[in-house]
Backbone as a chain_set.jsonl record, in Angstrom:
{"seq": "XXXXXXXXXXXXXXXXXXXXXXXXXXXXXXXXXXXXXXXXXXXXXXXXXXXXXXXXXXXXXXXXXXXXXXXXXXXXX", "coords": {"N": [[0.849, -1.172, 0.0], [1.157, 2.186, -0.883], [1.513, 4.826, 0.32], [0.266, 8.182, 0.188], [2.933, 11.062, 1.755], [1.117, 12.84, 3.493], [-1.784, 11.546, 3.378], [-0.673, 9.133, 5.225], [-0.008, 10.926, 7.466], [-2.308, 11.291, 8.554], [-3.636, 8.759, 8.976], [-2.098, 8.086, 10.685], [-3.184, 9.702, 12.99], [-5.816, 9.953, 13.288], [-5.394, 7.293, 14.332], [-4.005, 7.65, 16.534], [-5.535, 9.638, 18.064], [-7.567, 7.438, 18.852], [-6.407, 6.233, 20.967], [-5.734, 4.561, 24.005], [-3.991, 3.385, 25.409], [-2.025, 3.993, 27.863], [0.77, 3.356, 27.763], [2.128, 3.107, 25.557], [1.255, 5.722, 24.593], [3.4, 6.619, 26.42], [5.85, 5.483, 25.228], [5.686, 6.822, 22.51], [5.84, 9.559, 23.172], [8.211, 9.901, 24.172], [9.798, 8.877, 22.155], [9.353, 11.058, 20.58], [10.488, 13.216, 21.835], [13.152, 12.207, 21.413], [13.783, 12.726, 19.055], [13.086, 15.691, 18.895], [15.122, 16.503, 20.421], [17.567, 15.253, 18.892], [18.079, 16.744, 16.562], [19.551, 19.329, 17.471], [22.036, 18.531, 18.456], [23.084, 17.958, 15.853], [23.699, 20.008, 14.458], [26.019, 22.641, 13.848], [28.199, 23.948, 15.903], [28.3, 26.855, 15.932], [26.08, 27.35, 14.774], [24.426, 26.667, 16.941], [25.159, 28.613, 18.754], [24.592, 30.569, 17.798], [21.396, 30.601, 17.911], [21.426, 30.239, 20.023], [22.389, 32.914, 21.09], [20.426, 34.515, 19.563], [17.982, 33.547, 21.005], [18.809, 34.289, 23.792], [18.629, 37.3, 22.978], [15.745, 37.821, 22.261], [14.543, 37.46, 24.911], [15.873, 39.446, 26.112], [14.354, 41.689, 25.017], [15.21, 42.621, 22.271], [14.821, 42.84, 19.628], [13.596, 43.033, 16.315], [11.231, 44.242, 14.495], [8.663, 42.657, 12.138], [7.815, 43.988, 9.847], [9.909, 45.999, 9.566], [12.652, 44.157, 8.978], [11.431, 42.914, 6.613], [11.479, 44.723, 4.954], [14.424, 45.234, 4.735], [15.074, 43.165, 3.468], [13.531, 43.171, 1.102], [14.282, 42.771, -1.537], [15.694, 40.855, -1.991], [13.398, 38.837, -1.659]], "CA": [[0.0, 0.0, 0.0], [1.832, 2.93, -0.998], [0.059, 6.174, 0.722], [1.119, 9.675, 0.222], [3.128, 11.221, 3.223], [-0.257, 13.443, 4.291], [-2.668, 10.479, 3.961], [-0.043, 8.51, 6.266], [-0.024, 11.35, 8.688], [-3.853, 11.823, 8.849], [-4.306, 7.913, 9.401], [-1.803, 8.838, 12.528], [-3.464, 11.313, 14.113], [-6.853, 9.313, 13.351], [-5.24, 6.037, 15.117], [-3.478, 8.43, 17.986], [-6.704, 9.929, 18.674], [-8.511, 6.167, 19.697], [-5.216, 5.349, 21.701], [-5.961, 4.549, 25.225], [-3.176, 2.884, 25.777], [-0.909, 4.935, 28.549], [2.232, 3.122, 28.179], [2.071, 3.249, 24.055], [1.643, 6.968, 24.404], [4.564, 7.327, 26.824], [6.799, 5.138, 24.553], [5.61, 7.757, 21.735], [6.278, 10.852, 23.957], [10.118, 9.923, 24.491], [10.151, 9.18, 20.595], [8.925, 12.767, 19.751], [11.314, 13.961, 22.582], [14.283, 11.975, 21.027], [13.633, 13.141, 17.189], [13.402, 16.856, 18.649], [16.523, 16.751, 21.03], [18.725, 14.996, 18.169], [18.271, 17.748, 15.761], [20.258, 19.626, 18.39], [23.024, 17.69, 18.157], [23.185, 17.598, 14.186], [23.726, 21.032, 13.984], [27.353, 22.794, 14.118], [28.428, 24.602, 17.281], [28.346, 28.288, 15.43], [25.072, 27.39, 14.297], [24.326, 26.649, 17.848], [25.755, 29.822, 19.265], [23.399, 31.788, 16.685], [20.018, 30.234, 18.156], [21.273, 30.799, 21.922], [21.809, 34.099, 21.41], [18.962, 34.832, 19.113], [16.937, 33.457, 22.398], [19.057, 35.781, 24.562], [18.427, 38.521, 22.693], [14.282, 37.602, 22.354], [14.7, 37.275, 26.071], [15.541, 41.114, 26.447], [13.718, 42.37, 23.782], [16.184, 43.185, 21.577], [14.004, 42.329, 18.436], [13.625, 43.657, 15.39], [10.059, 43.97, 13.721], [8.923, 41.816, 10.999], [8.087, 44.928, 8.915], [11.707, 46.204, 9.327], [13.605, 43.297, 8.633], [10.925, 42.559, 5.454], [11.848, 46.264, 4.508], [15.578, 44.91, 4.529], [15.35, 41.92, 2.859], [12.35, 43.019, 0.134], [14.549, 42.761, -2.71], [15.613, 39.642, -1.977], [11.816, 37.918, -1.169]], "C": [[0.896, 1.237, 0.0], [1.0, 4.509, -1.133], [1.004, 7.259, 0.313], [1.697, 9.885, 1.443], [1.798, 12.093, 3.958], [-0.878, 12.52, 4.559], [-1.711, 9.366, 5.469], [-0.176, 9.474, 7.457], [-1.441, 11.602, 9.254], [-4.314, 10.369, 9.352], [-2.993, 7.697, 10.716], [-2.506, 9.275, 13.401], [-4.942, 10.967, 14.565], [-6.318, 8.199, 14.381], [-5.139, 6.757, 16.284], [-4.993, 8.677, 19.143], [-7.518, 8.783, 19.37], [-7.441, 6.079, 20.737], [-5.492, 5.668, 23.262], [-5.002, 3.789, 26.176], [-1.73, 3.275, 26.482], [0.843, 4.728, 28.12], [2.66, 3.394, 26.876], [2.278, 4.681, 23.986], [2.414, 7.522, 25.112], [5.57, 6.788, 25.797], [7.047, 6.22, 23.58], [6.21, 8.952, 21.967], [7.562, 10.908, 23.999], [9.81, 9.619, 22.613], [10.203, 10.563, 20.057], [9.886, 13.212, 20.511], [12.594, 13.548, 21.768], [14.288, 12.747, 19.731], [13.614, 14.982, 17.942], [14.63, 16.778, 19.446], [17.617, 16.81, 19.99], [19.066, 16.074, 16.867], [19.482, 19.17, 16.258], [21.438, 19.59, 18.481], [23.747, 17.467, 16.48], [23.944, 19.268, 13.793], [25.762, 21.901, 14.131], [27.205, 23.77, 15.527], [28.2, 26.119, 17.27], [26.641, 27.995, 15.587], [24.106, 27.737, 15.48], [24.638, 28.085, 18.982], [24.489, 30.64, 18.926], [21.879, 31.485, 17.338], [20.018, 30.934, 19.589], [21.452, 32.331, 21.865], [20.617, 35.028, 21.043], [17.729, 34.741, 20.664], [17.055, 34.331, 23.335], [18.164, 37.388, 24.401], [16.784, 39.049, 22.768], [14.283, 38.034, 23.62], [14.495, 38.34, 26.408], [14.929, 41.929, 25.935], [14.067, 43.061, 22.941], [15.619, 42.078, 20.698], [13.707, 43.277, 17.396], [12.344, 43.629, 14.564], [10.016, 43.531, 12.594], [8.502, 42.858, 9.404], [9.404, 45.656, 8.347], [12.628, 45.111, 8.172], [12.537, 42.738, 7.089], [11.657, 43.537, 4.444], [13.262, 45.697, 3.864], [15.781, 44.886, 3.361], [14.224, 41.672, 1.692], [13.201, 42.708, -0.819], [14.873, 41.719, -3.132], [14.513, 38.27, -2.003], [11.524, 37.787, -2.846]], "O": [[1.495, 1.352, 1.069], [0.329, 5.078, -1.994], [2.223, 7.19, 0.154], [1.295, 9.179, 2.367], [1.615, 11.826, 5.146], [-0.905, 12.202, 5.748], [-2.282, 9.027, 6.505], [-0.461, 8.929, 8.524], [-1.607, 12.098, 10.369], [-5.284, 10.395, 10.111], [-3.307, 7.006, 11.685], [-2.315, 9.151, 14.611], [-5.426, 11.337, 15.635], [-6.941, 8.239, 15.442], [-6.033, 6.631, 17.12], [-5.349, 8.252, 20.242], [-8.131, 9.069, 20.399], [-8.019, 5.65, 21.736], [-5.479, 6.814, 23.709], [-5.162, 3.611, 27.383], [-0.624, 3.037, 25.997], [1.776, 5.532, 28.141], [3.723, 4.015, 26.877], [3.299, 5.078, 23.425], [2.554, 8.735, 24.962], [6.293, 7.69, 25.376], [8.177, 6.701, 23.505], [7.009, 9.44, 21.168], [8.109, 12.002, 23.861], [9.598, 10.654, 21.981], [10.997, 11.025, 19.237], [10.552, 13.931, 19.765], [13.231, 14.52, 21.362], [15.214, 13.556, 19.675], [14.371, 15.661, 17.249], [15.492, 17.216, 18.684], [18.415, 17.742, 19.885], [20.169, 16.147, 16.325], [20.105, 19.83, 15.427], [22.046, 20.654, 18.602], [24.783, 16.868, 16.193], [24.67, 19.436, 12.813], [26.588, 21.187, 14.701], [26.145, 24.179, 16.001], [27.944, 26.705, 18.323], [26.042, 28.469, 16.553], [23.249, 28.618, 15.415], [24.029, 28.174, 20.048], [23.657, 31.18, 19.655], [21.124, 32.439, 17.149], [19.235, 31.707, 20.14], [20.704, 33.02, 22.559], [20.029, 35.881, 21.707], [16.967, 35.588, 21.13], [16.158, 35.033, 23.802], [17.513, 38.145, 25.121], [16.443, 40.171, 23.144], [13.983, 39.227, 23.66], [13.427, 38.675, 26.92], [14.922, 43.061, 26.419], [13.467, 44.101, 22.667], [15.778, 40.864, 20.833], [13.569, 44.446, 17.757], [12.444, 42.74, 13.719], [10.954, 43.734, 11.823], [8.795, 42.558, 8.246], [9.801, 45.832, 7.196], [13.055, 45.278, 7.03], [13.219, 41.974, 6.406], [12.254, 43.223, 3.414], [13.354, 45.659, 2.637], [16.24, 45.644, 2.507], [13.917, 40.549, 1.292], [12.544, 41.797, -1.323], [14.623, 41.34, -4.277], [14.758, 37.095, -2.277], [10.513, 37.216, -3.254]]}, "num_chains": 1, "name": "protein.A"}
């Protein structure tokens, strides 16, 4: 049976939804936790630098509006 990737994720989300099965949806829960942690890990150390301070900077509100930075970067879009 060879589904599209949407129809596969829609007869997910359909199965998920019946699932009453606690221990099934903790096994799941650490899956989704592992798949976002390891992305983490994949990435280079600069790259890594660039996110933490991006968050920093969110943090203090040292942000830049998305009209601005469109303004920039129109010529490029």
């Amino acid at each position: 049976m060879d589904l599209s990737l949407e129809h596969k994720k829609i007869e997910l989300i359909q199965w998920l939804s019946t699932l009453n099965d606690t221990s099934l949806i903790d096994q799941l829960m650490k899956l989704r936790e592992k798949e976002k942690a390891e992305w983490w890990n994949e990435i280079s150390a600069d790259e890594r630098a660039s996110i933490e301070k991006g968050i920093q900077e969110a943090n203090h509100k040292k942000l830049t509006s998305h009209s601005k930075v469109k303004g920039i970067y129109e010529k490029w879009l």
